[in-house]
C-alpha positions in Angstrom: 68.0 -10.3 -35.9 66.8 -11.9 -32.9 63.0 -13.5 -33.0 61.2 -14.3 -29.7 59.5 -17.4 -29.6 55.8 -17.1 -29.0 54.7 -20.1 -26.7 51.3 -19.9 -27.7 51.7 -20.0 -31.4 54.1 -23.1 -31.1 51.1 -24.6 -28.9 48.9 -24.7 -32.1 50.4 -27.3 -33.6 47.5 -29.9 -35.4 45.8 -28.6 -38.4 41.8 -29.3 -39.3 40.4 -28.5 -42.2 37.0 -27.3 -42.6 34.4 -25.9 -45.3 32.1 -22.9 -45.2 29.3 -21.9 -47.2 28.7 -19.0 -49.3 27.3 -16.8 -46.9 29.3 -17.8 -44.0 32.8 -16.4 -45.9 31.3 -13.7 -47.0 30.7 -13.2 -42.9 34.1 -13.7 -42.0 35.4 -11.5 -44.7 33.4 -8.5 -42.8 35.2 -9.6 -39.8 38.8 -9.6 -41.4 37.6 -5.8 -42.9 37.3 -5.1 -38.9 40.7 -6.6 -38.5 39.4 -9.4 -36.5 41.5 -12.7 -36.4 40.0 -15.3 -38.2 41.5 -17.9 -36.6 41.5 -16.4 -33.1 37.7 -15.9 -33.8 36.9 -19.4 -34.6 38.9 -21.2 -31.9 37.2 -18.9 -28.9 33.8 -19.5 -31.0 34.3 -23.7 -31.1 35.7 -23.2 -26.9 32.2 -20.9 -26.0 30.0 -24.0 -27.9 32.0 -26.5 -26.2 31.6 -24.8 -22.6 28.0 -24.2 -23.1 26.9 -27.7 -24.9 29.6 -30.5 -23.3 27.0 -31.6 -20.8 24.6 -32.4 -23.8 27.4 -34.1 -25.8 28.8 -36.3 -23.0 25.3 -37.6 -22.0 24.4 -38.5 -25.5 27.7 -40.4 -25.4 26.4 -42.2 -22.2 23.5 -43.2 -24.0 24.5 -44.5 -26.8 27.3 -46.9 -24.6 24.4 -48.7 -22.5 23.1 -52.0 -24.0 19.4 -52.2 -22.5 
């Protein structure tokens, strides 16, 4: 049997572990009834917030470096 190597799986390497309320499984168990991918649906929801909010993160950053 021959398997084909997915390049974007081996790509996804580093594993973080997180914790979710209540409520908020309960959510993504809906999803996974939808057949949505968890997973999938978490990473594109943490790239969105970082698209729309790096600005705001990076100047805080600046902030906090300056002395005065």
């Amino acid at each position: 049997m021959y398997h084909k190597c997915n390049t974007k799986m081996a790509k996804l390497t580093k594993i973080q572990t997180i914790r979710f309320t209540e409520k908020q499984v309960e959510s993504l168990e809906k999803l996974k009834e939808c057949d949505v991918n968890i997973s999938k649906f978490i990473r594109i929801a943490i790239k969105e917030k970082l698209n729309r909010e790096w600005k705001n993160i990076k100047e805080k950053k600046e902030k906090c470096k300056l002395p005065f």
